[in-house]
TINU-847809 format. One record per atom (N, C-alpha, C, O): x negated, y negated, z. Coordinates in steps of 0.1 Angstrom, whole numbers, plus 5000, padded with zeros to 4 digits. Example, Ala and Ser with C-alpha at 12.3 -4.5 7.8 and 13.67 -1.06 7.14 Angstrom:
2
486850575078;487750455078;486850335078;485850335085;487250225071;486350115071;487150005079;486649895080;
# end
This chain:
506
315363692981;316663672987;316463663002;315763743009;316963573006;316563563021;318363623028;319563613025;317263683040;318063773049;316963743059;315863693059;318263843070;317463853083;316563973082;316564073074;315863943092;314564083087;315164203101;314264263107;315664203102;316464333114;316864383111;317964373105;316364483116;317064683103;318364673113;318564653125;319264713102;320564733105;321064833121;320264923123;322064833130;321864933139;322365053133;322265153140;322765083122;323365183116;322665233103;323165253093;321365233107;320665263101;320665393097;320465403085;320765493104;320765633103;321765673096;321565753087;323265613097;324165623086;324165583074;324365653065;323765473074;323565433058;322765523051;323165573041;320765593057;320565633056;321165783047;321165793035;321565873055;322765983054;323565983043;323766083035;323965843041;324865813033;324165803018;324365883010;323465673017;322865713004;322365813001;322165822988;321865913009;320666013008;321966123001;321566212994;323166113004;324366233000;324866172985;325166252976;324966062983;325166002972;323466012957;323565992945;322866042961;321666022959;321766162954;321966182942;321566262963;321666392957;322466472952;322266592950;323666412950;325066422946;324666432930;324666532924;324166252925;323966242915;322566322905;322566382894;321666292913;320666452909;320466592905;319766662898;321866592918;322066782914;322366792905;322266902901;323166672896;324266722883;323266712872;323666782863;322166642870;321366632861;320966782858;320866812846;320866882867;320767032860;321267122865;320867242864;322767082874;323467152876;323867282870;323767402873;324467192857;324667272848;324467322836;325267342827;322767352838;322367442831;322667562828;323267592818;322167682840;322667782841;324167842840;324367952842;325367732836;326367772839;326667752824;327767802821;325667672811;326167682795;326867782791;327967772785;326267892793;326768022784;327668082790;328068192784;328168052801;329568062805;330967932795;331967922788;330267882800;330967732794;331167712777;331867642770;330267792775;330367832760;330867902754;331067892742;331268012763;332568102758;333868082760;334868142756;333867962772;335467922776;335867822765;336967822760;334967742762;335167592752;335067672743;335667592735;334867792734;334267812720;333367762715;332967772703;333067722720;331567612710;330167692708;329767782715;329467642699;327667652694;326967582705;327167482712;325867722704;324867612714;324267472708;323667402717;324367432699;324167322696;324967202707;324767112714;326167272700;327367152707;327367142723;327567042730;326967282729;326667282739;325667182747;325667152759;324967142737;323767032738;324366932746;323666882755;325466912744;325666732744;326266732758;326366622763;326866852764;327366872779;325866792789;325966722799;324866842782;323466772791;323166632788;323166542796;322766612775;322466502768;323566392769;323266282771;325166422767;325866332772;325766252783;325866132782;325366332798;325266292805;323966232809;323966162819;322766262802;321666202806;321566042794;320665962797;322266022785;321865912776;323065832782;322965722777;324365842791;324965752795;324465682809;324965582814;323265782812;322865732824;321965642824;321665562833;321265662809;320265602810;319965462799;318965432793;321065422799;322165352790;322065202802;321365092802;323265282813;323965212825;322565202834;322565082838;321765262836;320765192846;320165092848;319665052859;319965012834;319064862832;320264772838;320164692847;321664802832;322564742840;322564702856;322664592861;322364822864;322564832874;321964712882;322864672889;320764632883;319964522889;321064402887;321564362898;321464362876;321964282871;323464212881;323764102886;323964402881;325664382884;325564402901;326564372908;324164452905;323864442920;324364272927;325164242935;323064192918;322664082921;323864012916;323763902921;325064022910;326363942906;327663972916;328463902922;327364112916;328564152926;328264212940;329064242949;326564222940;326864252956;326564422959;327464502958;325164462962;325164582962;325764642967;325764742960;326464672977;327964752981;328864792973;328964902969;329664682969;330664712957;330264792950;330764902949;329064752942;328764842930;328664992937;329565072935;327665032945;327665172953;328965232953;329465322946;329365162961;330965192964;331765262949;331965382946;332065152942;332565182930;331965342921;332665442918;330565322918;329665442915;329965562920;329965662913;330465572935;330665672938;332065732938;332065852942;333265652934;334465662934;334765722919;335365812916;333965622911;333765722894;332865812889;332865852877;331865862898;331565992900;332066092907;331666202905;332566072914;333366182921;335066222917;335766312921;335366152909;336566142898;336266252889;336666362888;334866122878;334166272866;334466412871;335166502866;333566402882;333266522884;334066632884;333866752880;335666552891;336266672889;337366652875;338166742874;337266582869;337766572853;337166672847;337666742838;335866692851;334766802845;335066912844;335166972833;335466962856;336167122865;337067162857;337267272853;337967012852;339267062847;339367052829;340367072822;338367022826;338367032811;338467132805;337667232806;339467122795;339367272787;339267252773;339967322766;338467122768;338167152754;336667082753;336466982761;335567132743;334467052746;334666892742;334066812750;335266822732;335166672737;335366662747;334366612753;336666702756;337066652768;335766632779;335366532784;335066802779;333966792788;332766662786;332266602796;332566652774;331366542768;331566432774;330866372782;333266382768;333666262776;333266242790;332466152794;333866342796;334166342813;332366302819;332066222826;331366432811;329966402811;329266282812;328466262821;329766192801;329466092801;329566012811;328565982817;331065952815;331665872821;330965942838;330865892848;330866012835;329966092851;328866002849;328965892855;327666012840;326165962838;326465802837;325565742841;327465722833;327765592834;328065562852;327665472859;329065672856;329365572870;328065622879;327565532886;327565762879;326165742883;324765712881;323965792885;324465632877;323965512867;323165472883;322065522885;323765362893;323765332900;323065382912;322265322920;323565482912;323465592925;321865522928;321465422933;321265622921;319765662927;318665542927;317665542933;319165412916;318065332919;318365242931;317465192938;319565222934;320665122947;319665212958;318665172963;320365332958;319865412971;318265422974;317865462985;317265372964;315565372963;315365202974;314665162983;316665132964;316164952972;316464932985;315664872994;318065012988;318665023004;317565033014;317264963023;316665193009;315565243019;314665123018;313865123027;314665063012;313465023010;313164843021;312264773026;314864823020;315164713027;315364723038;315164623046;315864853040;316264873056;314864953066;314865003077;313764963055;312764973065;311664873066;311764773059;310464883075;309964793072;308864873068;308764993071;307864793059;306964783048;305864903060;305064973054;305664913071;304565033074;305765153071;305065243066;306565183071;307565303068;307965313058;308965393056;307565233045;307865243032;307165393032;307865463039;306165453026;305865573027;306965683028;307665753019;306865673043;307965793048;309465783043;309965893040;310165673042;311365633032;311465673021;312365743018;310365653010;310165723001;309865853001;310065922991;309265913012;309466073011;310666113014;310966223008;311566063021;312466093021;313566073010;314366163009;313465973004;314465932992;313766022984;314666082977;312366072980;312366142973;312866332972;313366392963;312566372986;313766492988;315066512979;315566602973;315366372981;316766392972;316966402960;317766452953;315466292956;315666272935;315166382927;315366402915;314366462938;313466592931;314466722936;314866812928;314566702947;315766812952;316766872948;317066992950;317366772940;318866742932;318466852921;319066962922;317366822910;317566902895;316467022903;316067102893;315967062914;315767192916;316667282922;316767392917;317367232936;318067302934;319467362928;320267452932;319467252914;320367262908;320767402900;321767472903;319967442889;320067542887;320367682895;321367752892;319567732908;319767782917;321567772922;322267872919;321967662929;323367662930;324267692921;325167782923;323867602909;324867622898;324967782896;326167832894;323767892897;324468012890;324968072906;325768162905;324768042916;325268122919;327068092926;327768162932;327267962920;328767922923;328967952908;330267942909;328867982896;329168042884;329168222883;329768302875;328468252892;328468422893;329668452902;330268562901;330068342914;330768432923;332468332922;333668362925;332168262918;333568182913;333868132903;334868192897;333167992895;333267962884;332967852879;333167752885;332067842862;331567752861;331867552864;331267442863;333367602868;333967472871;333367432886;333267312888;333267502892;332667472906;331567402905;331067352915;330967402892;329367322897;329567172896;328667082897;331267162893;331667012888;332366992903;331966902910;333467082906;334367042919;333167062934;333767052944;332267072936;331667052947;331166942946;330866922958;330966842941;330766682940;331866602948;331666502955;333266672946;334166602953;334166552968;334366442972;333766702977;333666692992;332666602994;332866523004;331566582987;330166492991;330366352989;330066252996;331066362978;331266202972;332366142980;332366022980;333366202989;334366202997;333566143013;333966043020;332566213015;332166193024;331366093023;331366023033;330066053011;329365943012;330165813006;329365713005;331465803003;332265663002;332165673019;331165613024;332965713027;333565733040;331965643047;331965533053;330865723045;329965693054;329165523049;328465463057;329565463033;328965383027;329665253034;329265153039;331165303031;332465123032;332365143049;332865053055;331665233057;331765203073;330165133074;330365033081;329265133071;328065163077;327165063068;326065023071;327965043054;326364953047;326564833048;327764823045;326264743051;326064593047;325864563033;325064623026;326764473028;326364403013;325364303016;325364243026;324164273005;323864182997;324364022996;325463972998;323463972992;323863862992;324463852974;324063932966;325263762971;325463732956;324063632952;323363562958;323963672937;323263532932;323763572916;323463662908;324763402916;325263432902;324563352891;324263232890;324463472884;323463462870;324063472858;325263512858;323363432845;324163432839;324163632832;323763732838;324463622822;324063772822;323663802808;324463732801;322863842800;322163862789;322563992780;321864092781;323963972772;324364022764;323464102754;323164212758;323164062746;321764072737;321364162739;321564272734;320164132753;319164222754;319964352759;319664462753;320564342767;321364492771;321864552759;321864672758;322364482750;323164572737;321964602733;321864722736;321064562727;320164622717;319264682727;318264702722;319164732745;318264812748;319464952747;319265052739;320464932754;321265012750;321565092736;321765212734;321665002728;321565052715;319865092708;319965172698;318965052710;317765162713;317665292715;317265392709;318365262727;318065442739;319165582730;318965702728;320465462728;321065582723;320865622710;321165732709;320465552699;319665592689;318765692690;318765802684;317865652700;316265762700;317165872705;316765982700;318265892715;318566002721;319366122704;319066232699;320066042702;320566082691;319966162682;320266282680;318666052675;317666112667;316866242671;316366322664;316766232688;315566362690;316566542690;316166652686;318466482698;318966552694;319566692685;319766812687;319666552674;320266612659;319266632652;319466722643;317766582650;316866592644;316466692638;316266692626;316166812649;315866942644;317067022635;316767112628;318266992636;319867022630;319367012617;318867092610;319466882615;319266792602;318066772592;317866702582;317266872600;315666872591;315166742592;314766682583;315266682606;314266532606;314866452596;316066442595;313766382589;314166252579;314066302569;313766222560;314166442565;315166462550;316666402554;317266392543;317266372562;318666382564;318866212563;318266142572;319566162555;319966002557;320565962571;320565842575;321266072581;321566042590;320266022602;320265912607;319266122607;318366062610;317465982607;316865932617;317165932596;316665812590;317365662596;316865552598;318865712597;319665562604;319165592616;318265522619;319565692626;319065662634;317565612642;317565562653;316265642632;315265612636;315065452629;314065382633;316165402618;316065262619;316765162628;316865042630;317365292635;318465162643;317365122656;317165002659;316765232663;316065242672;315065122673;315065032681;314465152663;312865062660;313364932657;312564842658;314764892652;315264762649;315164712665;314464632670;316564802671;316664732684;315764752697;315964702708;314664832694;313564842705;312964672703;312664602712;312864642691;311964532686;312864372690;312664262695;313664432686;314664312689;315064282705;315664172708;314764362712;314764392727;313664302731;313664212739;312364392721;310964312733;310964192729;310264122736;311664132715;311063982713;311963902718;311563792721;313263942720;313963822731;313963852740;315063812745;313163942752;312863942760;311863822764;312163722771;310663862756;309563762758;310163572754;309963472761;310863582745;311363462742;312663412748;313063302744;313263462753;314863412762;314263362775;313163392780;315263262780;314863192792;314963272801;314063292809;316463372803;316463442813;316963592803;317963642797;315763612805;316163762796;317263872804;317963832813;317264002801;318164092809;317264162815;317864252820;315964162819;314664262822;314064102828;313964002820;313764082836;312663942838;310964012833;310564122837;310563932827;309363932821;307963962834;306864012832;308563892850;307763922860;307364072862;306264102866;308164132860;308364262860;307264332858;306864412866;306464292840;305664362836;304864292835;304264282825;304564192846;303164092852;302264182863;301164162867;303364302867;302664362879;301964492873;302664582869;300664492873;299364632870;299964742877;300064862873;300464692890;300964852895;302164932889;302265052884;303164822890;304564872885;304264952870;304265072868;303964852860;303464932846;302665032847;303065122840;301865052852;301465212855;301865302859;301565412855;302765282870;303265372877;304665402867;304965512865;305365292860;306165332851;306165482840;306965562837;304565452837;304265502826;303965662833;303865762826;303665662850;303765812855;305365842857;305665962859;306165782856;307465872862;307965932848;308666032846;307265822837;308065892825;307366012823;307966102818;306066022826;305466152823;306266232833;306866322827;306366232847;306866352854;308166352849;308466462852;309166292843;310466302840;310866392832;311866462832;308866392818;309366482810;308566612812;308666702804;307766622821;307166732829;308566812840;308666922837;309066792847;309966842851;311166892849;311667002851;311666782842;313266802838;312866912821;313467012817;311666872814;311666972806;311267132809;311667232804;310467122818;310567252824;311567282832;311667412833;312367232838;314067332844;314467342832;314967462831;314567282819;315667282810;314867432803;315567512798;313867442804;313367592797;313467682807;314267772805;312967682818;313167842828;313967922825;313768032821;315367822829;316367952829;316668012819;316468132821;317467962803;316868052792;315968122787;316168182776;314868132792;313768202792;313968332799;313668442794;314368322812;315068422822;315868522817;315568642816;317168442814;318468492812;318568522794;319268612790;317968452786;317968502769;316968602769;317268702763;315768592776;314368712767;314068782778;313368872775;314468772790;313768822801;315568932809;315569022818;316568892805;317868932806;317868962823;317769062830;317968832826;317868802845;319068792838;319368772827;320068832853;321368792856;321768602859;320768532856;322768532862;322868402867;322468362880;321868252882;322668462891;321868472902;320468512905;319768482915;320068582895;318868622899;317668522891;316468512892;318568462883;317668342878;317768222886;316868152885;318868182895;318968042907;317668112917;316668052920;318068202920;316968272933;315668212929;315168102934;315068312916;313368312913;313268162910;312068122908;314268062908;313567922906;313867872920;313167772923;314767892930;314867802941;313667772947;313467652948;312667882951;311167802952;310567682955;310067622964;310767682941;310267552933;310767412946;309967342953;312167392947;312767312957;311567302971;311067212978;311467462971;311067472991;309467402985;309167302991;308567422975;307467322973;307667192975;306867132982;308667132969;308867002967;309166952982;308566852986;310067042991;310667023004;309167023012;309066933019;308067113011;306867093023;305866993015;304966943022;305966963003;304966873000;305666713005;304766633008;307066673005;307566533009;307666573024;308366483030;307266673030;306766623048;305666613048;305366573059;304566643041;303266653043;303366503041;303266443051;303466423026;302966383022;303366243030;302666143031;304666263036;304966173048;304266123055;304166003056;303266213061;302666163071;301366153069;300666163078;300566133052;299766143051;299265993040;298165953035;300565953038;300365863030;300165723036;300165633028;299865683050;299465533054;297765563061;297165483069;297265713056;296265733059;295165783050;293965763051;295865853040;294665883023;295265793014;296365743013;294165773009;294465652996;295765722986;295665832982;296765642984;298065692977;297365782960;297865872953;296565732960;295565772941;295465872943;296165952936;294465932954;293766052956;295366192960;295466312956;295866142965;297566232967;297966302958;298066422956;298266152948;298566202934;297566242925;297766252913;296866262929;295366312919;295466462924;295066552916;295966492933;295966652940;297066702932;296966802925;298266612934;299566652928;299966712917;300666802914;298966542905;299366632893;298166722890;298266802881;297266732897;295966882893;296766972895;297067042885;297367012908;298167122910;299167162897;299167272891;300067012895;300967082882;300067112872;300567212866;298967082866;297867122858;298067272856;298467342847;297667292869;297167442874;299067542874;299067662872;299767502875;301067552877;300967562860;300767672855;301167462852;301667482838;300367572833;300767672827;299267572834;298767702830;298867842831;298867932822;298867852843;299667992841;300868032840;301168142842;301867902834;302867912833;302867952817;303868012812;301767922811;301667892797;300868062792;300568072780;300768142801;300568262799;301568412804;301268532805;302868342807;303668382807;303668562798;302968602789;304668642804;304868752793;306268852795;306768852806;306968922785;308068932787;308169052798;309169082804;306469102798;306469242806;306069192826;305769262835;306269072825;306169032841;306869052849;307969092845;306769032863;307669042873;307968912876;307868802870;308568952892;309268772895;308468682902;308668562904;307368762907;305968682913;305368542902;305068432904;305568592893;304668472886;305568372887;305168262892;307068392882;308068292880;307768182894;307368062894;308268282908;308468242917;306968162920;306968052915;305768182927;304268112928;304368022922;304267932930;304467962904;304067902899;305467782897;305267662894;306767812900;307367722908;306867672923;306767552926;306667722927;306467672939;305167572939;305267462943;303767632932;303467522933;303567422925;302967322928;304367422914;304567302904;305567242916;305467122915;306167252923;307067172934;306667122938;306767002936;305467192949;304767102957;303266982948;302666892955;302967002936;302266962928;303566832925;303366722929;304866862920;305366692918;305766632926;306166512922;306066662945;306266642959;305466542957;305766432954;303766602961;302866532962;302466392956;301666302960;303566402939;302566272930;303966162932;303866042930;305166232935;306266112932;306366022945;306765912945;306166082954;305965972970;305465862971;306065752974;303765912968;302965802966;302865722955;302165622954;303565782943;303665702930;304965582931;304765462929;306165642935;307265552940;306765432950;307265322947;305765452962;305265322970;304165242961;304065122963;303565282954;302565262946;302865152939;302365042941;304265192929;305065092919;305865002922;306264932914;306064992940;306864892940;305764772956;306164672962;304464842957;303664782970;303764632962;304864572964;303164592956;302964502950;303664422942;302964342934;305264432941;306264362935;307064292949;307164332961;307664182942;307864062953;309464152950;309964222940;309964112968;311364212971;312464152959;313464222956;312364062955;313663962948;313764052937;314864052932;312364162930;312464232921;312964342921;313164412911;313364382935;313464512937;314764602931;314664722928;315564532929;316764572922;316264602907;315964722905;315964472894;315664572884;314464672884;314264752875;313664662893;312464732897;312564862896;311764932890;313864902902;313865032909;314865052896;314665162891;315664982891;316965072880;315965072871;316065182864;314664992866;313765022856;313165122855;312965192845;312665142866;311565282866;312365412866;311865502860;314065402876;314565522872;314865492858;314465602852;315265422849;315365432837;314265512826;314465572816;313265462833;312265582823;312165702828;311965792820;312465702841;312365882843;313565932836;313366052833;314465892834;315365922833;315365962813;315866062807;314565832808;314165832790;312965942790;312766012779;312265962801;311166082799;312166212798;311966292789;313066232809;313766352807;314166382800;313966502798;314866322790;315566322781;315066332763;315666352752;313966312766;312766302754;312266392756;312366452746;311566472767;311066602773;311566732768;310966832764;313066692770;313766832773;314766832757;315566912754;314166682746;314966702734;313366772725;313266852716;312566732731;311166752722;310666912722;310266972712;310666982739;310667132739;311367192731;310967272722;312567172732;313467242726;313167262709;313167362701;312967132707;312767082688;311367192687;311367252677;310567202696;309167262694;309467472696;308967562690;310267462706;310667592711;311467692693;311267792686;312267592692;313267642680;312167672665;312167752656;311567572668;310567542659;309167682653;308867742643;308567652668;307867792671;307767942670;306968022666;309267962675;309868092674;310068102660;310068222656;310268032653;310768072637;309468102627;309368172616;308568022635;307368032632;306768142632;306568192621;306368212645;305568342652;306868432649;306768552653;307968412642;308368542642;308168592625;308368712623;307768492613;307468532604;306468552603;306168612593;305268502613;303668572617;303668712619;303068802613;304668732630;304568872634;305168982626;305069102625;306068892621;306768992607;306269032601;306369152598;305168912593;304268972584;303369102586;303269172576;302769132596;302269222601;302769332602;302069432602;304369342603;304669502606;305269552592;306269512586;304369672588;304969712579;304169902577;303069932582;304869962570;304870112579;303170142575;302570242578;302870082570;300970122568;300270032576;299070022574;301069942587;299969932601;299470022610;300070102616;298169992611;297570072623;298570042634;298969932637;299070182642;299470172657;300670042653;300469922652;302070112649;302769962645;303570002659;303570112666;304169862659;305269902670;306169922674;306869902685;306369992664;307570122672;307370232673;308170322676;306070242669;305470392676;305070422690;304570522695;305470302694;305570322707;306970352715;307070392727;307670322710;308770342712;310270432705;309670522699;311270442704;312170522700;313270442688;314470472687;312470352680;312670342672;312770332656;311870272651;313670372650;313570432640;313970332630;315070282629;312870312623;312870212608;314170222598;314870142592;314070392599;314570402587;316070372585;316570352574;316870342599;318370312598;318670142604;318170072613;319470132595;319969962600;320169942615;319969822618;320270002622;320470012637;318770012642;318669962653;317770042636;316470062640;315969952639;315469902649;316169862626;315469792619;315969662626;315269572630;317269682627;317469542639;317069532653;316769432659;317069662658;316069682669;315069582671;314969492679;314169622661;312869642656;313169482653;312169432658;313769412649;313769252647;314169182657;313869062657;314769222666;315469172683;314169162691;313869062699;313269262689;312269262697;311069162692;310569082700;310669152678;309969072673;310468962674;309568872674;311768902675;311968762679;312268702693;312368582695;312368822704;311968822718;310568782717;310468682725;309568802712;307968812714;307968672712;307668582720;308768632694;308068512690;308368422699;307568352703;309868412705;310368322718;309468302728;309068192733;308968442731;308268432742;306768302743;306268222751;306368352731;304968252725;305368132720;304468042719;306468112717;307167952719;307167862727;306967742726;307767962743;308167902761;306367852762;306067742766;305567962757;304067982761;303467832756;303067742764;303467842746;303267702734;303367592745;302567532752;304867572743;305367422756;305167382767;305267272772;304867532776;304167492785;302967432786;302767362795;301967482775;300967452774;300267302768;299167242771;301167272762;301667102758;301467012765;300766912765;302567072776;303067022790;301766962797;301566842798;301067072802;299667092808;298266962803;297666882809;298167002788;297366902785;297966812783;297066742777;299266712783;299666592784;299066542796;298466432798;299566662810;299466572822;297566542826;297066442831;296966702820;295666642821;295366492820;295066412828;295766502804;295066342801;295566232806;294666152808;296666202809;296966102814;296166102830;295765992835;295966242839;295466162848;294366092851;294066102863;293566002841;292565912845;292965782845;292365682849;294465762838;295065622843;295365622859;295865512863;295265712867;295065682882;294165542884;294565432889;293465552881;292365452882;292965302878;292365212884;293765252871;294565162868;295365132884;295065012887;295965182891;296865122901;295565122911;294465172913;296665002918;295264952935;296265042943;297365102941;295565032954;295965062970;296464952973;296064832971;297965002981;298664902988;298364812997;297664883005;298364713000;297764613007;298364623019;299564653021;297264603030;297964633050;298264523050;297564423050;299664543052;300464343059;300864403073;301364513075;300564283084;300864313093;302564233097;303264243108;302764183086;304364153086;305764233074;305564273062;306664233080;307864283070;308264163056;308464043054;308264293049;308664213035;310064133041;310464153053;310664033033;311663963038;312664113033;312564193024;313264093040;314964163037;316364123030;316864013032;316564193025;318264173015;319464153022;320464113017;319364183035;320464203043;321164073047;320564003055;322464053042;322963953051;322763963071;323263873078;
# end
């Protein structure tokens, strides 16, 4: 797209502005975690149903993001911004005000569709409005926000649910989203148009993919897998339209995905790290806090506290990594980063119910600065080497998989956690019976012989098995990221241009 190559004079605003928009839409991805079991006794609902308060909103998002490049390049990235942020800041407070759970799911959704937009728009802006030696530091900074958002989310959320109410983790979106329209319709420049045609097809059947697989990983564990004819549809609808996706991709003239896309070595590798950190991160917030607050019986605040941490890692690894990324090879960064998470999910995976808050807090912190470190240089990585005209589905693609990692991450622990515990607690059951050596409740004050003992005595044994469940997935966790890190070696080092990429800017 040809534009002038002169950074905007309002740069700093625009900046500001996507950067509020940006973390607007992130914080809600785990906002409201900590605030379910509140939300669960106001709606009436099963934690099952509870499910779909998160999952609604992560499979509508990640639905609407392939969209996003498309409706840029047709209507003009402004508008679309603009719009995104007018119907998220709506949801949001439709959210607040819901008092039955369809209502909330709906509102959920229609939240994850209008911010859809948000975070890949706000990755291309930075990226246009700097020039190519300050790509780095742009990305450290756009990353503050995308990593920012789901850590300090939990943290916020309990403690605006301890001191006022779970509706507030929805009505504080309003003031922000108020203010980054205000700072977007003054300060951003639109895009040029380029009208295309638009590729029905492929969008329905990637769409109808994603929300299949979302569905299936879901309800799966509900429904006993593929004993159930209903997961069986869903795992045929998926593989129908995954397939049907990649072959008129490859065969349509102008597909909905351009085929250039996945010509570039960098981009496809780097793809294939964000889905790993998507489901390295977002599945570990989605376990903490129940871990905390079900087996460890932290209050709502004192579980936001011992994970805020996590954030201040992520916060000193994207200034470090600022100023360190047009000087160490981008590989070697992220070679530190994910070791570190390596090292974080192991002792995370030795966890115990008799701990303090040291472990929680350390091993946040450095899994923070461990995903600081690898998403900077991974974000410049994936896009050094793609021509700017790509940059739009570039960037809604790659958030698209982080977004399909989270969501597969945090449906798969869970399926393994539920799984495990039912497991280790008929192991450990088997064991206690009153002619064990040293059983255990001889350690303690209770007594077998009355129904009140005996459930005791089963609360605690399915506390343990829980516990060696959390243990289990973290440990999963750990050797996933091991292995994958020798595809480092797959992506090049960005190439030194001593000119600016062309610019989008009228």
């Amino acid at each position: 797209m040809d534009t002038d190559s002169a950074a905007p004079p309002n740069k700093a605003l625009i900046t500001a502005s996507v950067m509020a928009a940006t973390i607007m839409q992130a914080l809600d991805s785990t906002i409201a975690n900590v605030a379910l079991p509140n939300m669960q006794g106001t709606l009436s609902a099963t934690q099952d149903e509870m499910a779909w308060v998160l999952t609604s909103y992560i499979v509508a998002a990640a639905i609407m993001i392939p969209l996003t490049g498309w409706l840029a390049q047709r209507l003009g990235r402004k508008p679309v911004f603009l719009v995104s942020v007018i119907g998220f800041t709506l949801s949001s407070a439709l959210c607040g005000l819901a008092t039955t759970l369809p209502a909330i799911v709906l509102f959920r959704f229609l939240q994850g569709i209008s911010g859809a937009a948000l975070v890949p728009l706000s990755q291309a802006v930075l990226f246009d409005i700097n020039p190519p030696k300050n790509h780095g530091r742009a990305m450290a900074f756009w990353g503050v926000g995308v990593t920012m958002g789901p850590i300090i989310g939990p943290a916020l959320g309990g403690w605006l649910t301890d001191h006022y109410s779970w509706r507030w983790v929805f009505f504080i979106n309003v003031p922000i989203g108020i203010l980054a329209y205000l700072g977007l319709s003054i300060s951003m420049p639109n895009t040029r148009k380029i009208v295309n045609t638009f590729d029905f097809f492929g969008f329905l059947a990637l769409a109808c993919g994603i929300g299949s697989l979302q569905l299936l990983l879901d309800r799966g564990e509900l429904k006993n897998w593929f004993s159930s004819p209903e997961i069986v549809g869903y795992g045929l609808m998926a593989s129908v339209a995954f397939y049907l996706f990649c072959v008129h991709t490859l065969s349509h003239r102008r597909p909905f995905l351009s085929p250039a896309l996945f010509a570039d070595r960098n981009f496809v590798t780097a793809n294939f790290f964000i889905f790993l950190i998507g489901v390295v991160l977002f599945a570990t917030l989605a376990l903490i806090p129940p871990m905390l607050q079900k087996e460890m019986n932290y209050p709502v605040v004192l579980t936001g506290l011992v994970t805020a941490p996590r954030g201040a890692g992520t916060m000193l690894a994207m200034m470090l990594v600022g100023r360190l990324i047009g000087r160490i090879d981008p590989r070697l960064i992220m070679f530190t980063g994910l070791g570190l998470t390596v090292i974080s999910l192991w002792q995370m995976a030795h966890f115990d119910l008799l701990m303090g808050q040291w472990p929680i807090v350390s091993t946040g912190l450095l899994q923070g600065f461990g995903i600081g470190l690898s998403y900077v240089p991974l974000s410049t990585l994936a896009f050094s080497t793609l021509a700017p005209t790509l940059r739009n589905e570039g960037t809604a693609f790659f958030n698209l998989l982080r977004n399909i990692g989270s969501a597969i991450g945090i449906s798969t622990v869970q399926m393994l956690l539920t799984r495990n515990t039912q497991t280790m607690h008929a192991s450990l059951a088997a064991h206690l019976t009153p002619f064990s050596t040293n059983p255990v409740w001889a350690y303690g004050s209770i007594d077998t012989s009355t129904h009140a003992g005996l459930v005791q005595l089963n609360e605690l044994v399915t506390r343990q098995a829980a516990m060696i469940a959390y243990n289990n997935d973290y440990q999963l966790m750990m050797i996933i990221t091991l292995a994958v890190m020798p595809l480092l070696l797959l992506l090049r080092p960005p190439a030194r241009s001593s000119h600016d990429d062309a610019a989008v800017l009228e």
